[in-house]
N, C-alpha and C positions, 0 to 999 in steps of 0.2 A: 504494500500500500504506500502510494507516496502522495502527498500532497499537491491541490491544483484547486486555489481558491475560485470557484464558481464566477464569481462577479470581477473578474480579471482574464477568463479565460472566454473566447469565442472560437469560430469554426477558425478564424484564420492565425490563432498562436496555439491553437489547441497541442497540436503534432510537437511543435516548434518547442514549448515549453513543459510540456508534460514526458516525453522521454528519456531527455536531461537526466532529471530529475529520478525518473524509473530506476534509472540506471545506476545511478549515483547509490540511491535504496539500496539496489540488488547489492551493490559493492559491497558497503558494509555488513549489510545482512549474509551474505557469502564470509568475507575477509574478516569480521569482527574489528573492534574500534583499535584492539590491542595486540601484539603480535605474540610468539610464542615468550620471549623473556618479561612479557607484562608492560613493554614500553609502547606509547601511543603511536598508533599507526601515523606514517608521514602521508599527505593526499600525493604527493612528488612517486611514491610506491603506485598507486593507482591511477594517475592520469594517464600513464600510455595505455591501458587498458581500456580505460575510461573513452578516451580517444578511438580507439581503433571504432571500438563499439558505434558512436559518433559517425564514424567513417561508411560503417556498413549500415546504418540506418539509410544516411543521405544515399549510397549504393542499391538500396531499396526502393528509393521513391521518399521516404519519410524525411520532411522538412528539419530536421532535430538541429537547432541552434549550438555554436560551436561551445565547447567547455574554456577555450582558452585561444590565444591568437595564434593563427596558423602557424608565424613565426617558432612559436614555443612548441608547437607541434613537430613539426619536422626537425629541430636541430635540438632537441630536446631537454634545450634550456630558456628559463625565460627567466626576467629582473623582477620576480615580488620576495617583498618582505619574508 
């Protein structure tokens, strides 16, 4: 179950914003928040996967809005905090 508040979402962000999001869910719910020595999971672990996912949506036909800028996509670094 992943969230997608009703009064934000129409026919035309529906795809776009609700996938994301699915995905993200599955992530955790799959990976758990923590790894095996108990330390917090880094999201830098799961965005390439995260991505690919992304990848094969829009390979689909599904509109799914990107997780992060192309840039940081393919050379698999990007400048945030």
């Amino acid at each position: 179950e992943a969230l997608l508040w009703s009064e934000q979402a129409d026919p035309t962000n529906f795809e776009t914003t609700l996938w994301p999001r699915a995905a993200v869910t599955a992530e955790i719910l799959w990976s758990g928040n923590y790894d095996s020595t108990g330390a917090k999971r880094d999201v830098n672990e799961a965005l390439p996967r995260l991505t690919e996912f992304r990848f094969r949506l829009v390979g689909r036909g599904i509109r799914a809005e990107p997780l992060q800028p192309l840039w940081c996509a393919r050379t698999g670094t990007c400048d945030r905090p």
